[in-house]
N, C-alpha and C positions, 0 to 999 in steps of 0.2 A: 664437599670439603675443599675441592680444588678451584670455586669457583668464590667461593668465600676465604682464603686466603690461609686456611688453618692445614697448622704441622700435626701430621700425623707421629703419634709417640711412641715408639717399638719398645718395649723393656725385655730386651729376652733374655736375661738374667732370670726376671721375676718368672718371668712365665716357664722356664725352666724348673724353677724349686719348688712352684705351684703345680706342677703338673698339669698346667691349662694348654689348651691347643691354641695353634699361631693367628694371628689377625692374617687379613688377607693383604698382607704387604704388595704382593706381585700387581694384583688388582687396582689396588689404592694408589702406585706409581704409574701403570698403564692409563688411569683415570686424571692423571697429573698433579695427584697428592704427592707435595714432598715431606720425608720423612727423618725425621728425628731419631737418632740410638742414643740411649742411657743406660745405666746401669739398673737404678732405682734401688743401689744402695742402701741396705736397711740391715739390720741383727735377724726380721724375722722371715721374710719374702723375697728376698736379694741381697744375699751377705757376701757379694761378691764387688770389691771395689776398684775392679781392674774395667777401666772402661774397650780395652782395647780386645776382653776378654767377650763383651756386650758387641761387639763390632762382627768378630768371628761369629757369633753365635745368631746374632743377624742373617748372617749366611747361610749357613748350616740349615736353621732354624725357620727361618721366615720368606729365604731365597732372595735374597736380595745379593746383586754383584758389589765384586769388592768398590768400588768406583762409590755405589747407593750407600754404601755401611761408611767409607771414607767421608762423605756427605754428609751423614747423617749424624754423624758425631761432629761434624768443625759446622758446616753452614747453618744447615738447617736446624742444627743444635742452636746456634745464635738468635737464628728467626724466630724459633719455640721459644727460646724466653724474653722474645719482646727487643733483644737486643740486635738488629740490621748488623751495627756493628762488627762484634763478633764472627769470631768462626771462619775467618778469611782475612786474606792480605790485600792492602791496598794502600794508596795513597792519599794520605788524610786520615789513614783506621789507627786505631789505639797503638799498632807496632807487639802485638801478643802472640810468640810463636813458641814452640817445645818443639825441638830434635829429637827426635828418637836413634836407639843406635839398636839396631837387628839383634835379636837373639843370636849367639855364637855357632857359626855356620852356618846361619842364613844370610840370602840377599842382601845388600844395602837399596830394600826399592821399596815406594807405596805401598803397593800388593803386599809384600814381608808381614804389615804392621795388624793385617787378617789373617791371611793365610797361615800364620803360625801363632799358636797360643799359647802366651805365655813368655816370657821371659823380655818383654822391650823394657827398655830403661832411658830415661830421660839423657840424652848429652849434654841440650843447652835448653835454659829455660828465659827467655826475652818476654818482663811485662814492662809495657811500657815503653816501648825501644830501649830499654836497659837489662842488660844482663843480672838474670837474679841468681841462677844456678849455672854451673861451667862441670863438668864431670872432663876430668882429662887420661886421668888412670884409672884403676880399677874393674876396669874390664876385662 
């Protein structure tokens, strides 16, 4: 896989509701497959539409560090669908980013956005280089 260019696709959502056992993520990154988190979002096999919930559970689940599950949702998430582009910051890239703001009394750091499940909430949402969503209160 790693020499032919292909993302590998973790869904540990699904494979949570499925009751199936985990692919060999640890394996597949040692071998230099890079990997993909999704949700796979569905009503019948992953009715779980929190991607960040699919990141943690990566972890847990499949053993991947936070750093691989961070990855695997922005970069190699872009790479799986064909789009380079995405999934990262750069000079000349589309300018598409989302702030998250830490669940209340956690960190404001990377690590937060796994390590705790549940509760992030968008601060700023940039497609485009333009400001789509601003969250100022409410928190």
């Amino acid at each position: 896989m790693a020499q032919a260019g292909t993302i590998g696709g973790m869904l540990p959502t699904a494979m949570l509701y499925m009751r199936d056992t985990a692919p060999p993520a640890r394996q597949m990154i040692e071998a230099g497959v890079r990997l993909a988190v999704a949700t796979d979002y569905n009503p019948g096999s992953a009715p779980c539409p929190d991607l960040w919930t699919a990141a943690t559970l990566s972890c847990l689940l499949m053993g991947l560090t936070v750093e691989e599950a961070l990855l695997g949702v922005t970069r190699h998430a872009g790479l799986a669908l064909g789009r380079p582009e995405l999934g990262w910051l750069t000079i000349g890239g589309p300018g598409d980013l989302c702030l998250m703001r830490p669940p209340v009394g956690a960190p404001a750091r990377a690590e937060t956005l796994v390590q705790h499940m549940g509760g992030h909430r968008a601060a700023l949402v940039v497609r485009e280089g333009r400001v789509v969503v601003e969250v100022v209160s409410g928190w």
